[in-house]
N, C-alpha and C positions, 0 to 999 in steps of 0.2 A: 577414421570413425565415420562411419554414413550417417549423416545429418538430414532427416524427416521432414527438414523445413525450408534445405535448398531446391532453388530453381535446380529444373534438370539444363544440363550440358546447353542445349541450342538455347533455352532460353538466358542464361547465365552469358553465354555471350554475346547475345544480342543488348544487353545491359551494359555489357562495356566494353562493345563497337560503339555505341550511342554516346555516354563519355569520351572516349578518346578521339570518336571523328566530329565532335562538337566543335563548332567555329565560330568566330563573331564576323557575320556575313555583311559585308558593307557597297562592292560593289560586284556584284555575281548575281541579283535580282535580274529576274523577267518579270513583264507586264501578267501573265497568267494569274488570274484572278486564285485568291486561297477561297476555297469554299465555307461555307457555314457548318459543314459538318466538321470540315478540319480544326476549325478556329475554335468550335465546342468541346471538343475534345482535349484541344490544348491547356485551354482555361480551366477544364476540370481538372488536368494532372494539376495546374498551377495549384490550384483551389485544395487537393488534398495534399498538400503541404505540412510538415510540422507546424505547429504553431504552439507557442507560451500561452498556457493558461487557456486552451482552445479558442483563443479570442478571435482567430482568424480574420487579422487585423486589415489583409487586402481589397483594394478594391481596381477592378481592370479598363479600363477609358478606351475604347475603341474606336480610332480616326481612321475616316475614309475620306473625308472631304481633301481635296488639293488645297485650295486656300487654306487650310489647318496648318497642312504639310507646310505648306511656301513662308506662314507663319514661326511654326518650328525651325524650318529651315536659315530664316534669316536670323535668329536666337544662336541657332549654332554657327553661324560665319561669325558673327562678332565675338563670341566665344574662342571661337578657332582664331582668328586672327590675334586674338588678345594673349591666347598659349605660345600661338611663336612667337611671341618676343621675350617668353623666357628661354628660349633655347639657343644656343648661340654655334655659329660655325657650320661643320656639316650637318651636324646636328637640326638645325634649323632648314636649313635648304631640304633635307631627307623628310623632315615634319613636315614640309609644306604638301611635298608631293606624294604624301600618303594618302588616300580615299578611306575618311575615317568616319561616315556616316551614309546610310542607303533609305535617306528619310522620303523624298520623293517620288524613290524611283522604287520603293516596298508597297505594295496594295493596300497591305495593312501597317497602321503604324498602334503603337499599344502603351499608352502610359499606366504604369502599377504605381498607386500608391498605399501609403501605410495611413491607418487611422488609430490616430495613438490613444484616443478617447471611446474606441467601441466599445468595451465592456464594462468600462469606469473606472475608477484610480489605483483599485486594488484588484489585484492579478496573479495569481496563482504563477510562481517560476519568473514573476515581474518584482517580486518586492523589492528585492535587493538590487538586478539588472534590471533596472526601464529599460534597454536598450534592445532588450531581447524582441521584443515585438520589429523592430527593425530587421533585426536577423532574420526572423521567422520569413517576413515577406521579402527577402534578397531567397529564401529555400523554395518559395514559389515561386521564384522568378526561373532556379534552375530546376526546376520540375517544368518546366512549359519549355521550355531550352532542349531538355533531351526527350520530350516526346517529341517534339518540333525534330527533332535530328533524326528518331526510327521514323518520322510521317515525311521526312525526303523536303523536311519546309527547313528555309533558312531563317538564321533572328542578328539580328546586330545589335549591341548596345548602344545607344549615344549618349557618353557621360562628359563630353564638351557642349555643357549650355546650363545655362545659370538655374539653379530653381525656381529663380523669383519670374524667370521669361517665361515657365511654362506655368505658375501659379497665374500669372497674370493671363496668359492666354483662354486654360479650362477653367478659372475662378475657382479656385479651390478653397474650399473651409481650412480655416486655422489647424482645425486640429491632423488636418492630412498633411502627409511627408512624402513628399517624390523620392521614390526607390528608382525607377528605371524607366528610360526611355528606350520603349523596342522598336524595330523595323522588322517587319515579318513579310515573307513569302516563297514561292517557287526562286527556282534558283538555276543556271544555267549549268553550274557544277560546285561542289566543293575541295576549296582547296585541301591540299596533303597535307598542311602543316600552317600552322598559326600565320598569319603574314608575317608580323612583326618579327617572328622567327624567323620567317625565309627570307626578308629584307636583311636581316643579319643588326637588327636593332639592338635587339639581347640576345645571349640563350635559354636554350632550358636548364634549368641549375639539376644539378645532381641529386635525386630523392637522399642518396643516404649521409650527404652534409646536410639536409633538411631535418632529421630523425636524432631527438635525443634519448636519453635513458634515464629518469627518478629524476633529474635535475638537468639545469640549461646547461648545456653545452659539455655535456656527457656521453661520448659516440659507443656505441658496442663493441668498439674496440680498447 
């Protein structure tokens, strides 16, 4: 049935080249500055986001200073160092020697947070999930993730650091919630496959033990 309202062919793949070759870029940054029209760009995919109740809960923190960075930075070694001691064995030795943040060495670094008090207590698709407004801005966060991936820019997450290290660092209002910490920039290449995949950490699980049918744990077959 020809459907009126899909993208045609090149553009439909370019949508999910963008997904699939999407990575969390931690040590593959170059110094090449991201420009302002790139970073505008990004923030707007971020920016037309879903959102609950249009409340479009995000707000985007843009760090260039180094002493920012050096500050973030030492939040996540303490962080880091405090993770490996739950890991035990090889386990531990493999975490240590992973490169799991590109906070100094990204042009741009990009704190998103959620402001859970923007539109006021009552929230259209909030009444019964508060929680939704959280969700909403983790959808902005991958909406700036794969335009960042067709604009050839790389992004890392760093979710080893406390929230109270970077509440205290940007002075945050109470009523904002740290969603994400990005690393953003050019990139000397991207990898072919997730690291932690090609470390051999986990794999990738199978979609169709992922897929149930009317009820949990009901396969199509």
């Amino acid at each position: 049935m020809n459907n009126k309202y899909a993208f045609d062919d090149e553009q439909k793949a370019g949508v999910y080249k963008a997904i699939m070759q999407r990575r969390d870029i931690r040590a593959q940054f170059t110094s090449d500055p991201v420009s302002d029209e790139i970073l505008d760009k990004l923030l707007r995919a971020a920016h037309h986001a879903p959102s609950v109740g249009f409340m479009q809960p995000w707000n985007f923190l843009i760090v260039r200073d180094s002493d920012t960075k050096n500050q973030v930075h030492q939040g996540f070694q303490r962080a880091h160092d405090e993770s490996a001691e739950m890991f035990s064995g090889n386990n531990k030795e493999k975490y240590q020697q992973f490169k799991l943040e590109g906070i100094r060495e990204a042009p741009v670094n990009l704190l998103v947070t959620c402001d859970r008090a923007r539109t006021g207590p009552v929230v259209i698709g909030r009444t019964v999930q508060p929680e939704m407004d959280l969700y909403s801005t983790v959808c902005a966060v991958q909406n700036l993730w794969l335009a960042a991936r067709a604009e050839g820019i790389g992004v890392g997450w760093v979710s080893i650091i406390h929230e109270q290290e970077l509440r205290n660092i940007f002075k945050l209002p109470d009523s904002v919630v740290v969603i994400a910490y990005l690393c953003i920039g050019h990139v000397s290449h991207f990898p072919e496959m997730p690291e932690l995949e090609k470390a051999g950490w986990l794999p990738r699980l199978n979609l169709d033990e992922l897929v149930f049918y009317e009820e949990w744990g009901q396969t199509k077959k």
